[in-house]
Structures are given as structure tokens and as C-alpha cells.
TIROKE-472004 format. One record per residue (C-alpha): residue in one letter; chain; x, y, z. Coordinates in nm, 4 decimals. Last residue first. Example, Ala and Ser with C-alpha at 12.3 -4.5 7.8 and 13.67 -1.06 7.14 Angstrom:
2
REC  res  chain        px        py        pz
REC    S      A    1.3670   -0.1060    0.7140
REC    A      A    1.2300   -0.4500    0.7800
//
This chain:
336
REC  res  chain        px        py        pz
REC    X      A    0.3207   -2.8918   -2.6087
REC    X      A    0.2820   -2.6076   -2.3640
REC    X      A    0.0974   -2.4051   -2.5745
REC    X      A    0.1965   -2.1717   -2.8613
REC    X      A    0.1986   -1.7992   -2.7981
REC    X      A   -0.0900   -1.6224   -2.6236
REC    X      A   -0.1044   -1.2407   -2.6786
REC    X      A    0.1320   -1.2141   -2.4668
REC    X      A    0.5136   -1.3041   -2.5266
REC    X      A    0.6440   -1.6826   -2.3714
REC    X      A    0.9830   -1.7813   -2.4233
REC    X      A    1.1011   -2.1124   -2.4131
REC    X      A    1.3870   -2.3311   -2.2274
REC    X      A    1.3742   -2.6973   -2.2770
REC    X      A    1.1784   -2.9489   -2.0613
REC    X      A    0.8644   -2.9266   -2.1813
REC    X      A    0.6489   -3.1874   -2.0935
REC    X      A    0.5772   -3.5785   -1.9644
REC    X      A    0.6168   -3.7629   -1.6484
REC    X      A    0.5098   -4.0961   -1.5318
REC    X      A    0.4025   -4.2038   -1.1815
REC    X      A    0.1262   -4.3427   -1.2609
REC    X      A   -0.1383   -4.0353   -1.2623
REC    X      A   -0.0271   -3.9244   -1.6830
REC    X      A    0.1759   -3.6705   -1.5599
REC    X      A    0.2230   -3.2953   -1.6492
REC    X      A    0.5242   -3.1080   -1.6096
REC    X      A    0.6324   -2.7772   -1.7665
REC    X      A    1.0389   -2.6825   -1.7851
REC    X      A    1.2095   -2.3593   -1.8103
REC    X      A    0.8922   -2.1291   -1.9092
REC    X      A    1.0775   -1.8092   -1.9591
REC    X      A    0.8346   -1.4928   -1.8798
REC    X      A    0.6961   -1.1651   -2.0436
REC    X      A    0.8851   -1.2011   -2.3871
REC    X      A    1.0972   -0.8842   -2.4460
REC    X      A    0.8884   -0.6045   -2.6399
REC    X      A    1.1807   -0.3233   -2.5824
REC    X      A    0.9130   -0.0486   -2.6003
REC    X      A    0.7634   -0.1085   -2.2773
REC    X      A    1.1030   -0.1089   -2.0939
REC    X      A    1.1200    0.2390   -2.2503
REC    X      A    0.7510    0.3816   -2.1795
REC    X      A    0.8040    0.2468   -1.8497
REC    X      A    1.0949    0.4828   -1.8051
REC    X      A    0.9746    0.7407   -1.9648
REC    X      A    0.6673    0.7544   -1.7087
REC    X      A    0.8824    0.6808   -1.3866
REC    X      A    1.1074    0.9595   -1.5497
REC    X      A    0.7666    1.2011   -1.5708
REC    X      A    0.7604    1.1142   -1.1859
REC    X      A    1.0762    1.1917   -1.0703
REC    X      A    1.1287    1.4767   -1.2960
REC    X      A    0.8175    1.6376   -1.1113
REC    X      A    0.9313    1.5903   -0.7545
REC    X      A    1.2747    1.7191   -0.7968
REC    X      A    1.1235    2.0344   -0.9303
REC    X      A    0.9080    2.0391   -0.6232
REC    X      A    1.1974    2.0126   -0.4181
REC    X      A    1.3767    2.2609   -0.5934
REC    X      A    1.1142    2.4977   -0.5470
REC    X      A    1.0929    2.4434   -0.1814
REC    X      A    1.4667    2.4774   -0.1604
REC    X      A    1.4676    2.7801   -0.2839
REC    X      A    1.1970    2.9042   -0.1268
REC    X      A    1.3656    2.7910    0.2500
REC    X      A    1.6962    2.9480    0.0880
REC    X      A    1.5241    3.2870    0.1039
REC    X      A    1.3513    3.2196    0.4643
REC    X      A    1.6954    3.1417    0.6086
REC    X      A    1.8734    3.4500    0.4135
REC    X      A    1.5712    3.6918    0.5992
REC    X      A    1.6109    4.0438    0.5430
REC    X      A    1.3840    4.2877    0.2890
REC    X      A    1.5201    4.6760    0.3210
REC    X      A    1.1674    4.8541    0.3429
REC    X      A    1.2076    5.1581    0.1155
REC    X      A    0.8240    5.1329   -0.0120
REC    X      A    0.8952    5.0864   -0.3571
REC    X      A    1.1460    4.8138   -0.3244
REC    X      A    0.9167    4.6436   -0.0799
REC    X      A    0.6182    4.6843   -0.3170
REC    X      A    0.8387    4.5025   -0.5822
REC    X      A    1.0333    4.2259   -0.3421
REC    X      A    0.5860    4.1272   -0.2729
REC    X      A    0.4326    4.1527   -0.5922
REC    X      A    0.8003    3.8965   -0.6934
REC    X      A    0.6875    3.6445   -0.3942
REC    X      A    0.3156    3.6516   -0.5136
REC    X      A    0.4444    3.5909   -0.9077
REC    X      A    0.6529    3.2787   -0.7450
REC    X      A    0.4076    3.1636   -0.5330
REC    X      A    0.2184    3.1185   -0.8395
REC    X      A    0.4603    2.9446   -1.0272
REC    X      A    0.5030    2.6792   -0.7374
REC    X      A    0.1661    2.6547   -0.7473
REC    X      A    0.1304    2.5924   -1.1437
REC    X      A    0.4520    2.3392   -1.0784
REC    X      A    0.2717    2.1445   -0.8419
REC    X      A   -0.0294    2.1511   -1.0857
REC    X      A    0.1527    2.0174   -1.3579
REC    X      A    0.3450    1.7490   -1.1686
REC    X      A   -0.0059    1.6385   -1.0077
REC    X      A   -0.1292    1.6036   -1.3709
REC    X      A    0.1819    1.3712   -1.4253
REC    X      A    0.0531    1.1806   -1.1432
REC    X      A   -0.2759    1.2095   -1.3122
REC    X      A   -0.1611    0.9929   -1.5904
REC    X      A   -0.3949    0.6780   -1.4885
REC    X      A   -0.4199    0.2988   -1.5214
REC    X      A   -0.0429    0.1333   -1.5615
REC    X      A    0.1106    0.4149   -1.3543
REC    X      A   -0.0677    0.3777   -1.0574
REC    X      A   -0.0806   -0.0059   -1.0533
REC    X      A    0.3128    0.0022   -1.1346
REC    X      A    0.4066    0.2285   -0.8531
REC    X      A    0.1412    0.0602   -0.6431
REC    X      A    0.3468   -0.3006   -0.7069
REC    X      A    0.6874   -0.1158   -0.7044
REC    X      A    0.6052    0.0004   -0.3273
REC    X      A    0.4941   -0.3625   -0.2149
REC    X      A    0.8219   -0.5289   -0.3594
REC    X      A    1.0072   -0.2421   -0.1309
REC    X      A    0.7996   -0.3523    0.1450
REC    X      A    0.8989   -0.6549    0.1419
REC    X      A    0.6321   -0.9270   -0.0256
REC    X      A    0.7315   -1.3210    0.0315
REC    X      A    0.5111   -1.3470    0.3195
REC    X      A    0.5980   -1.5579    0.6106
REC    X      A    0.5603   -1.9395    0.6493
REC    X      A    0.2805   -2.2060    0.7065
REC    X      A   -0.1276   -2.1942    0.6430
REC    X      A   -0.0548   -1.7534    0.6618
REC    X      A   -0.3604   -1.5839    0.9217
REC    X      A   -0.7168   -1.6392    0.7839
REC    X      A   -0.8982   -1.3936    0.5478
REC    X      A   -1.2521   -1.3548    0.6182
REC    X      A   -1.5201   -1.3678    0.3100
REC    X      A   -1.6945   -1.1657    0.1139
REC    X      A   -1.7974   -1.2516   -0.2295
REC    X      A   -1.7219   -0.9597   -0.5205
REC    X      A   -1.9328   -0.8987   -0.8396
REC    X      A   -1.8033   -0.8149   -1.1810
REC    X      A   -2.0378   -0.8375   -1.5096
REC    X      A   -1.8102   -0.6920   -1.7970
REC    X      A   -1.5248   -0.4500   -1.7581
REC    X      A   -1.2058   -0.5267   -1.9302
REC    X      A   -1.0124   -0.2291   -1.7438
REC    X      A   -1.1177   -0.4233   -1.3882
REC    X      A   -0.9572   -0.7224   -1.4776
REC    X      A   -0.6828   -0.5216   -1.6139
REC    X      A   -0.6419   -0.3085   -1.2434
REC    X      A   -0.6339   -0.6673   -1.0245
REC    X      A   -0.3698   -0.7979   -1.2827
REC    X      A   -0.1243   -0.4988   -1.1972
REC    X      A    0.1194   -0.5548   -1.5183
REC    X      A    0.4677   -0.3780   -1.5747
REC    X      A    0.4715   -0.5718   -1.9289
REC    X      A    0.2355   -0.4535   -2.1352
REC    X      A    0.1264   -0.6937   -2.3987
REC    X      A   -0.2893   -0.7248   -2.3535
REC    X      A   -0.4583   -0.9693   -2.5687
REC    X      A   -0.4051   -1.2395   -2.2975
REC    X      A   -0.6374   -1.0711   -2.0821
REC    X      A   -0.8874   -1.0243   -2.2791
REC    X      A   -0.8842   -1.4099   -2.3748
REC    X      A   -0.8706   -1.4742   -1.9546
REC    X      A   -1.2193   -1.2401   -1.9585
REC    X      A   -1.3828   -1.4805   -2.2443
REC    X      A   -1.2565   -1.7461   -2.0651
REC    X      A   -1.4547   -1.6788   -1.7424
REC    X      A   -1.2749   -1.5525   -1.4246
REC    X      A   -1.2834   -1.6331   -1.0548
REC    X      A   -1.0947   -1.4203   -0.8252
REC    X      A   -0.8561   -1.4368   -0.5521
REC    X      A   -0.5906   -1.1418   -0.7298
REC    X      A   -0.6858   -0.9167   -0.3630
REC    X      A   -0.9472   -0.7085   -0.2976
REC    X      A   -0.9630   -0.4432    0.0056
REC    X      A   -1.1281   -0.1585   -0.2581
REC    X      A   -1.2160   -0.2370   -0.6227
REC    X      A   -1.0882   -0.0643   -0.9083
REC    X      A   -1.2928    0.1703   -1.0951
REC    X      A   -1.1155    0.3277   -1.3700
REC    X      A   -0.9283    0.6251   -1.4825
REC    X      A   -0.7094    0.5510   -1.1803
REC    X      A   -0.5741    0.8436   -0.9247
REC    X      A   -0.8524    0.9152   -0.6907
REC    X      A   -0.8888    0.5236   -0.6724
REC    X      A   -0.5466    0.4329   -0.6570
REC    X      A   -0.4839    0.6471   -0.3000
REC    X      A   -0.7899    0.4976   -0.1449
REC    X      A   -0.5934    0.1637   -0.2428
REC    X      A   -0.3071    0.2868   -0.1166
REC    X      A   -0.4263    0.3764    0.2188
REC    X      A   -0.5995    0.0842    0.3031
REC    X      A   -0.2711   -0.1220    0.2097
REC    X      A   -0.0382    0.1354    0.3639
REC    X      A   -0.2565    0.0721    0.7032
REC    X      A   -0.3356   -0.2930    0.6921
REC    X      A    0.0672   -0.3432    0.6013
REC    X      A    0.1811   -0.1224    0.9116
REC    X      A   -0.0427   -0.2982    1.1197
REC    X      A    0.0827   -0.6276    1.0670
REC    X      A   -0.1050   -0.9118    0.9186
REC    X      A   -0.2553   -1.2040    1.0669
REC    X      A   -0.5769   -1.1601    1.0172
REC    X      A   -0.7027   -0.9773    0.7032
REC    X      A   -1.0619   -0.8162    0.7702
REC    X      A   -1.3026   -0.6520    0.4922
REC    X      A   -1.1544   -0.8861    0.2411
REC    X      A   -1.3658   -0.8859   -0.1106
REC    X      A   -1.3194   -1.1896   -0.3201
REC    X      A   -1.3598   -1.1664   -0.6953
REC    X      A   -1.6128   -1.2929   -0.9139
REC    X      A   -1.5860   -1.1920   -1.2701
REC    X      A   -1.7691   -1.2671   -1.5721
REC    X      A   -2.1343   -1.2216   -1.4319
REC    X      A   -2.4677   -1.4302   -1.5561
REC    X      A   -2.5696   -1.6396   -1.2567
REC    X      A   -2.3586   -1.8975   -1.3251
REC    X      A   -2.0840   -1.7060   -1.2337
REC    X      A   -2.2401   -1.6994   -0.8591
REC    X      A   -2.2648   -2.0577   -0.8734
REC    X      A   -1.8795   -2.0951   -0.9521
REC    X      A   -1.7871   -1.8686   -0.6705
REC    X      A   -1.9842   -2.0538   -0.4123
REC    X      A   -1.8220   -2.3829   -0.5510
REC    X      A   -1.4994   -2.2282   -0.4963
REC    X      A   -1.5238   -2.0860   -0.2085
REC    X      A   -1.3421   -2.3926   -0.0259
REC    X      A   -0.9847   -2.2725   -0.1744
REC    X      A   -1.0473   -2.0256    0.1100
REC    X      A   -0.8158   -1.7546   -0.0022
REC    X      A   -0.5454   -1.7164    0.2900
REC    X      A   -0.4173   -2.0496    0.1918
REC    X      A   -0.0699   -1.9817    0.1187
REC    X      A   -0.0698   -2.0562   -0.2274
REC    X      A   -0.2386   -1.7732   -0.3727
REC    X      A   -0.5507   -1.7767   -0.5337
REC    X      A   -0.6263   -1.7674   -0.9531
REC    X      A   -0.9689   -1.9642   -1.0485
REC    X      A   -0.9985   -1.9510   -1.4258
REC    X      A   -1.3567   -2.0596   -1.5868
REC    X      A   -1.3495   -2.2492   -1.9403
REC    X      A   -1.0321   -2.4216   -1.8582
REC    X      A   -0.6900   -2.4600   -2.0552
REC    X      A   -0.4226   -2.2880   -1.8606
REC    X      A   -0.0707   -2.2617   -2.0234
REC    X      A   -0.1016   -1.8665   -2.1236
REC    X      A   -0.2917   -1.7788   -1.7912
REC    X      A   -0.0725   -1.9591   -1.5937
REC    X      A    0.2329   -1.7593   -1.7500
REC    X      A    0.0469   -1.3933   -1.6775
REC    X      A    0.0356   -1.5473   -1.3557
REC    X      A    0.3897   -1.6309   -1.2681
REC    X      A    0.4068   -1.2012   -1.4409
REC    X      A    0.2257   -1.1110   -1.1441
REC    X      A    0.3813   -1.2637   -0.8995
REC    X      A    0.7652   -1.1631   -1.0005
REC    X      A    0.9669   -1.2863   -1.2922
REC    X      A    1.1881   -1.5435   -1.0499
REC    X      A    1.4065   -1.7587   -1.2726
REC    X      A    1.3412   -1.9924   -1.5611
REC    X      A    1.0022   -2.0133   -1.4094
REC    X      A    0.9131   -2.4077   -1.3462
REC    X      A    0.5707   -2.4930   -1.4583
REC    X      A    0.3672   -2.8298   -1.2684
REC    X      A    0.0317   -2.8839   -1.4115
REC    X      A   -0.1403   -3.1016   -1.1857
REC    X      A   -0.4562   -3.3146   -1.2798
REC    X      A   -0.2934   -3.6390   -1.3394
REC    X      A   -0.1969   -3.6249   -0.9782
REC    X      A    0.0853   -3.8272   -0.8705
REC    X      A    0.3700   -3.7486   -1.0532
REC    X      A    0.2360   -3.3897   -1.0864
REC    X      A    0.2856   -3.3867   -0.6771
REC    X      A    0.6367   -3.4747   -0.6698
REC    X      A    0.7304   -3.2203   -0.9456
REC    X      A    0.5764   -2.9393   -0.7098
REC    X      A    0.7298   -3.0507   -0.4033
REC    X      A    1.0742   -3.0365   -0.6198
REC    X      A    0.9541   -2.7053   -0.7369
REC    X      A    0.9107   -2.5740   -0.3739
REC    X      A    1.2075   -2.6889   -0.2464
REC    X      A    1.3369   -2.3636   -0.1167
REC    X      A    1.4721   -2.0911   -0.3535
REC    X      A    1.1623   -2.0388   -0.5489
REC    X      A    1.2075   -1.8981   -0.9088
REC    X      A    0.8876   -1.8207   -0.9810
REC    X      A    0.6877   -2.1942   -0.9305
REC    X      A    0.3780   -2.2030   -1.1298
REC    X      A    0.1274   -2.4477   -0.9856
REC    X      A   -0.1855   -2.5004   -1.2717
REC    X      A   -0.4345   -2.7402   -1.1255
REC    X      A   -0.6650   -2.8484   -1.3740
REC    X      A   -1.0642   -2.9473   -1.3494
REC    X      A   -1.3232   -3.1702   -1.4985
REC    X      A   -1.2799   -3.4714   -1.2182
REC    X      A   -1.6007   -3.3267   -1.0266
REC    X      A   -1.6614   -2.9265   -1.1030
REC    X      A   -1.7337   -2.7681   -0.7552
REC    X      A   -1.7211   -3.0814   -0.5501
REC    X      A   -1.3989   -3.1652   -0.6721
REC    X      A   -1.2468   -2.8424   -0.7339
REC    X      A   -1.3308   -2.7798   -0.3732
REC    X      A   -1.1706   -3.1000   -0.2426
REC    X      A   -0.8833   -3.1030   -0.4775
REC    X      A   -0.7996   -2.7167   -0.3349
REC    X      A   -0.7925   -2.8775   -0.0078
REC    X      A   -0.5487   -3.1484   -0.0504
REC    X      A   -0.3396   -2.9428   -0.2998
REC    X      A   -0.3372   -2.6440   -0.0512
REC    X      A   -0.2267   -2.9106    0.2477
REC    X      A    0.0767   -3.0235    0.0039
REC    X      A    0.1810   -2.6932   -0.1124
REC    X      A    0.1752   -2.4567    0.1827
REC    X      A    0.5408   -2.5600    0.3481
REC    X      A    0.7649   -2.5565    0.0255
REC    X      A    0.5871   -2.1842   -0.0452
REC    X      A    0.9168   -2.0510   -0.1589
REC    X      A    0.7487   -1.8546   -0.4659
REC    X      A    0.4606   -1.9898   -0.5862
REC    X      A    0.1709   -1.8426   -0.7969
REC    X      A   -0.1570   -2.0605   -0.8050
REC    X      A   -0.3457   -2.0678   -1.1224
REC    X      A   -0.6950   -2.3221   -1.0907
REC    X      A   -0.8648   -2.3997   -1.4462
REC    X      A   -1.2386   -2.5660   -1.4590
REC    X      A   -1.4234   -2.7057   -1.6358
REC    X      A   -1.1556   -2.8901   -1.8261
REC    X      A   -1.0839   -2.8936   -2.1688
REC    X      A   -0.8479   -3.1261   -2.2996
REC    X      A   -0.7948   -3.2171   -1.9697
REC    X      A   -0.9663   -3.5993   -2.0542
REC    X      A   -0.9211   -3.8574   -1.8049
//
């Protein structure tokens, strides 16, 4: 069989998903199957699981030609696991969907027809997502309303990274270094043809999610950052209202002075103060989420370690990268 260059290139992300992997490689075989025949790659990029999700993973390549197993030298977060599958990948069209089979792997086909059609993107748009608590519908609606006043750019609402790209979108992708990444946002900063396919998200195939909500909070602070300075706008403005309050407040000590009225009120004065100070507060915050970017930014580390890549030949033999290397975007060397 010849992977040389496949059809078709699927990314999946995995961090302790032990429980997903052999039911998503069943399924996700189907689809490819009838999407693209034998002409496809599965790319399985395990950040830094602590279950036995790269031993799965290994287990798998032996017996599928078609697997591309990568072991993270540690866990680099979801969106820099795909940044790596979008290095090692080799297909004309990239399919990236999570591993816990939320994202119908049987879209595919669907998907592919639609890029046949003419557009560079297809992404999947979620109107409903079962099996997820209230709190997480209701922060998730909110931010994206929240990232779509803020961004420079259109991002699309209730979408998640199941989307189907064509290599001349992946290239793009691959040109771009920065390192706090929010893929969803750079898909939408190349542009091109985009067009969504709606379909229901099902409740978790096996286990719990692996995002807190502190993981969720540095995901919008990064989105929100990455594609707009607005929030620095916002500091600007808070500090043009606190100024004006200010010039009101002094009209007000002035014709109080002049009219002999003895102004009282400690609580209301330390009220101000702290008011101000808040706002202050506020605005260093966010210019040092700025500068602090800026500096991370500036250190040009590689993205990702790539500890070890598998790949096998269908019998049971294994071949690839076992040593360490370190992988900086635009693409580096392959997988050898």
C-alpha cells in the first residue's frame, strides 16, 4: 500500500482516551473507507496521556498499516498535539476530530463531497451538545458571543476543531509560528471557501472530558488575545471613564467649596478609591496578558517534542522515530 500520498489525512488529539481508541479506529476505518477506499492515514497523537493510551496506540499501528502512532514527549496541550499532526500528516484533505466520538467520524464522506464542491474548509456546526453540563453550554455560548465582538475576524459560532481542510489551508497553517494557538481562529484568519455541516453531538463514547475549567479559561484567553487588541481598547476606555468621573467628582468638591456645604461621606470616598483602583488593576492585567505573550512569543522554542513516531508495515512490524526531536512551524523535516 502506498501512503506516500494518501487521499486523505485523519488528526485525532489524545490525551487519556484509553477507552475511545479502539471503537473510534473501527468507525473512523469505516468512513475513511467508504469516503476515500485504502487512500487514507490515521494520524493518533498521544499528549502526554497518563493512562494507557499510547500503549493502545502502539498496539493498533502494529496492526494497521494505515496508523500513524506519535508519542508527545510530554503533554503540550490540544492544540499544540495538532499543530504536530499537521507537521507529520501527508494527505491532500485533513480531517481533525477528537477522539471521543462526539464528531461523527461517519460525516466524512458528506464532508468530502461538500469540498468537492469548490470550498477549502468544512467545519461542523453544533446547535445541540448532549451530554454536557449546563455550566459548560452557558460559558461556551457566552464566550463565543464574547469572541465575536472582540476578534478582527469572523469566527464561527457553536463550532468546534471537527473540520475538514484542503492542503493548501494545512500549508497556511504551517506557515504560521505563534505559539499560544486557537486553531478554530487561524482557520478562520486564512479565509478561503468555508462552509459548516450540521450535525448533533452525542454524549462522550467512554470517559469524562479532559478540559477543567481553568484549561477552558486559558483557551478564550488565548483565542482573544491571538485575534484582536480590543481588550487593550477596553483598558483605554475604562480608564477614559474613570478620568471622566474624575473631572465630574473635582466640578462637584469645587461648587461645594464655593457654596459652604462641608462634603461628608469617608465610605463613599474610599468606594472611589477603590473603584479606581480596581479599574487600574484591570488594565495592568490585561496589557501584562499582552507582554506576556509578546515574551513567550519572542523566545521561538520549538512548538512540540515528537518522542517517538510509529508506523507499521500491517504484519506486525514496527518502524519510526524513536529518538527525541523538536518540531518548530513552518514545517521542519518529516518523520523520517
Amino acid at each position: 500500500m502506498n501512503l506516500e500520498r494518501p487521499k486523505l489525512s485523519v488528526i485525532v488529539p489524545c490525551h487519556n482516551e484509553q477507552d475511545s481508541l479502539v471503537e473510534l479506529h473501527r468507525r473512523l476505518g469505516a468512513a475513511c473507507a467508504e469516503a476515500v477506499g485504502g487512500a487514507y492515514e490515521l494520524v493518533l497523537v498521544n499528549d502526554g496521556s497518563r493512562d494507557l493510551t499510547w500503549a493502545v496506540m502502539a498496539d493498533l499501528a502494529r496492526r494497521d498499516a494505515r496508523i500513524v502512532a506519535v508519542n508527545l514527549a510530554r503533554n503540550f496541550g490540544k492544540e499544540l498535539a495538532l499543530a504536530a499532526g499537521l507537521e507529520l500528516c501527508k494527505g491532500e484533505r485533513v480531517l481533525i476530530i477528537d477522539a471521543d466520538l462526539q464528531d461523527p467520524p461517519e460525516l466524512v464522506a458528506a464532508m468530502m463531497r461538500k469540498m468537492d464542491g469548490g470550498c477549502d474548509v468544512v467545519y461542523g456546526l453544533r446547535p445541540e451538545r448532549a451530554g454536557e453540563p449546563w455550566w459548560k453550554r452557558a460559558t461556551s455560548a457566552a464566550f463565543y458571543r464574547v469572541l465575536g465582538w472582540l476578534s478582527d475576524i469572523p469566527i464561527p459560532r457553536d463550532t468546534g476543531d471537527f473540520r475538514l481542510l484542503s492542503r493548501r489551508v494545512v500549508d497556511a497553517l504551517l506557515a504560521m509560528p505563534e505559539t499560544h494557538r486557537y486553531l478554530r481562529g487561524l482557520v478562520s484568519w486564512v479565509g478561503l471557501r468555508q462552509e459548516p455541516i450540521e450535525y448533533q453531538r452525542p454524549a462522550r463514547h467512554a470517559g469524562r472530558t479532559n478540559f477543567t475549567p481553568a484549561k477552558l479559561l486559558a483557551l478564550a484567553f488565548d483565542a482573544m488575545s491571538a485575534f484582536s487588541i480590543r481588550p487593550l481598547r477596553l483598558a483605554s476606555y475604562l480608564g477614559f471613564i474613570a478620568g471622566l468621573g474624575a473631572l465630574l467628582l473635582l466640578v462637584y468638591v469645587m461648587w461645594s467649596w464655593l457654596s459652604g456645604v462641608a462634603i461628608e461621606g469617608w465610605t463613599s470616598l474610599m468606594l472611589v478609591v477603590l473603584l479606581l483602583n480596581s479599574a487600574q488593576l484591570i488594565v495592568i492585567g490585561i496589557m501584562g496578558e499582552y507582554l506576556g505573550r509578546t515574551y513567550l512569543e519572542s523566545k521561538r522554542r520549538p512548538l512540540f517534542i515528537v518522542e517517538r513516531v510509529l508506523r507499521s508495515d500491517g504484519a506486525g512490524e514496527v518502524a519510526g522515530k524513536s529518538e527525541a526531536s523538536a518540531h518548530s512551524l513552518p514545517r521542519a523535516a518529516g518523520e523520517g
